[in-house]
C-alpha atoms as an extended CHARMM CRD file, in Angstrom:
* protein
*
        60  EXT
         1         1  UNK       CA            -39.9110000000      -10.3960000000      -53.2790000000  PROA      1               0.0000000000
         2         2  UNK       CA            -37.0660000000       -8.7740000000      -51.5600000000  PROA      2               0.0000000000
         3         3  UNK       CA            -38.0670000000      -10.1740000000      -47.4880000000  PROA      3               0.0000000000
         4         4  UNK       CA            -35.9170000000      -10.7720000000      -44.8530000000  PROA      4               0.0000000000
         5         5  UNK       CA            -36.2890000000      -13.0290000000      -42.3310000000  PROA      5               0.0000000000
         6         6  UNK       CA            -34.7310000000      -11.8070000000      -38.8850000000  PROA      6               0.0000000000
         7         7  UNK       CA            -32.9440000000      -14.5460000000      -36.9490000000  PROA      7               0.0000000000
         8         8  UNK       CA            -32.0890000000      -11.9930000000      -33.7050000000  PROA      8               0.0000000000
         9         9  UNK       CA            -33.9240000000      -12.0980000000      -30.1830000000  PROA      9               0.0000000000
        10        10  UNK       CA            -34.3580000000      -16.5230000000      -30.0260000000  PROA      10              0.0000000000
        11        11  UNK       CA            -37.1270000000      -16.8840000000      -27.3810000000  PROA      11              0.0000000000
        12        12  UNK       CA            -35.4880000000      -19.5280000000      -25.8120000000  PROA      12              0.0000000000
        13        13  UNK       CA            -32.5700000000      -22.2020000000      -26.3930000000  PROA      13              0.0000000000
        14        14  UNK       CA            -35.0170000000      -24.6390000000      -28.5320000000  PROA      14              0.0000000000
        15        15  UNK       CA            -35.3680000000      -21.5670000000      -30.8900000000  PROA      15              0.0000000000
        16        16  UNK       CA            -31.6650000000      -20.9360000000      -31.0250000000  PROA      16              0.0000000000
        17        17  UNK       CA            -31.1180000000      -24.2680000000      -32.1970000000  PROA      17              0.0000000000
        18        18  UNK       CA            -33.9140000000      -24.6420000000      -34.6920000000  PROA      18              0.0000000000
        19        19  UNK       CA            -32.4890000000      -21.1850000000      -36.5940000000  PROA      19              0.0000000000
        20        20  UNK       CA            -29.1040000000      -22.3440000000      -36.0820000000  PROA      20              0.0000000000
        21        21  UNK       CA            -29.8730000000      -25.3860000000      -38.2160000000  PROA      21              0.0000000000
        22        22  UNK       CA            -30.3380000000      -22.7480000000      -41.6290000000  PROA      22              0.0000000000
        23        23  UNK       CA            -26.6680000000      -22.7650000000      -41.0930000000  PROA      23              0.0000000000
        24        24  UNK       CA            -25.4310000000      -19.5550000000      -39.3760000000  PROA      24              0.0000000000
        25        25  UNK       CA            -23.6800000000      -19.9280000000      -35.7420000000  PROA      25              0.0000000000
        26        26  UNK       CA            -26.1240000000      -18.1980000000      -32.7740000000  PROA      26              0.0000000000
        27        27  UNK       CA            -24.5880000000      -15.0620000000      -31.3240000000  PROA      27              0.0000000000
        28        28  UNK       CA            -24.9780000000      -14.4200000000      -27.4370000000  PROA      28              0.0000000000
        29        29  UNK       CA            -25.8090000000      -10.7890000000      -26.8330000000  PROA      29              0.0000000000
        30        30  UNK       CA            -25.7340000000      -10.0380000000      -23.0720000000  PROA      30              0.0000000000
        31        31  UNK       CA            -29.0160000000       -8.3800000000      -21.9600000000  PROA      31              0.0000000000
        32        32  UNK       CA            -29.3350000000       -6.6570000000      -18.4620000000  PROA      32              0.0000000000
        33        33  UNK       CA            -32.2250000000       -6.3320000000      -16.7040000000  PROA      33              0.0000000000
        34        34  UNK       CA            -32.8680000000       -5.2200000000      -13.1110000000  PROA      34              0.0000000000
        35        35  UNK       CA            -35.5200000000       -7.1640000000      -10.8750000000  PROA      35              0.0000000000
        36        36  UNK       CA            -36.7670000000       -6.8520000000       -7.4150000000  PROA      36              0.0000000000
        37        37  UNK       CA            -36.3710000000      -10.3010000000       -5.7780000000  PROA      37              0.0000000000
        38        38  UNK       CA            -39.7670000000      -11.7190000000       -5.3450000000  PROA      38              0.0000000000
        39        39  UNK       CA            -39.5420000000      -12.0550000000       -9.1870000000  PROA      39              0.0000000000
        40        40  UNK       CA            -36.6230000000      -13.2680000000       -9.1100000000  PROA      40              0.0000000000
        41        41  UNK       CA            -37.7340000000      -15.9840000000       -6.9520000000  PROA      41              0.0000000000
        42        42  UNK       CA            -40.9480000000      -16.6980000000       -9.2400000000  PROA      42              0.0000000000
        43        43  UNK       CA            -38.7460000000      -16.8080000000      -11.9790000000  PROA      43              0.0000000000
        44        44  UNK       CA            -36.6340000000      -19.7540000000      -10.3990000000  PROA      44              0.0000000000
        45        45  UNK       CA            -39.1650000000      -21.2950000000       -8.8980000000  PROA      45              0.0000000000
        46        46  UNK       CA            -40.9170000000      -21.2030000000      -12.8190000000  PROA      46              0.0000000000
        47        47  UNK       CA            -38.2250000000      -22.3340000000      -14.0300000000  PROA      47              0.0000000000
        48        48  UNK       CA            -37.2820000000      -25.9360000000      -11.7430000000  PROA      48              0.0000000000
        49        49  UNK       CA            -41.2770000000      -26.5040000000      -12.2970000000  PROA      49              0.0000000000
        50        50  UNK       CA            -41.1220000000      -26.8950000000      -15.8930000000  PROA      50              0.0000000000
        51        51  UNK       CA            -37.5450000000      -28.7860000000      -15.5830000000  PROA      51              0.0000000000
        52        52  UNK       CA            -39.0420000000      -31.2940000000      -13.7410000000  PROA      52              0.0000000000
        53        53  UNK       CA            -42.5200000000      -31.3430000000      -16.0470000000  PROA      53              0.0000000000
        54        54  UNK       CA            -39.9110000000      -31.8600000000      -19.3400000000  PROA      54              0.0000000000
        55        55  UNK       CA            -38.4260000000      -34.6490000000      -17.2200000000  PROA      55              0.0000000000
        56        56  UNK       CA            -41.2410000000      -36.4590000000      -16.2790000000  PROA      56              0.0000000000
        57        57  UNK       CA            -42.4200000000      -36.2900000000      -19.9470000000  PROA      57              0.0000000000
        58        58  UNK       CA            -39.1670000000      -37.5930000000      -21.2940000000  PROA      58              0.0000000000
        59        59  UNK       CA            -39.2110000000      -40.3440000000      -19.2180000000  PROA      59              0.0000000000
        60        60  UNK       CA            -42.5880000000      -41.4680000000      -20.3060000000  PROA      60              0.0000000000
């Protein structure tokens, strides 16, 4: 049928390691990006609050 499938741009580290297991190594490509700092903070803040929800479900 002549398709590709396009492994670039993972969504997050889960997604990484699902492609990677087709057999090709994950490349890191840097990516800047400017932000003012309240979303910055929401960003952190986002981010510790679904830490701790993946914690509290693993240790169910």
């Amino acid at each position: 049928m002549g398709l590709t499938f396009d492994f670039d741009s993972y969504g997050s580290v889960r997604s990484a390691k699902f492609l990677a297991g087709f057999g090709l190594p994950p490349l890191a490509r840097v990516e800047v990006s400017r932000q003012i700092a309240s979303y910055k903070l929401f960003k952190l803040a986002n981010g510790l609050r679904l830490r701790r929800a993946r914690a509290a479900a693993d240790a169910v």
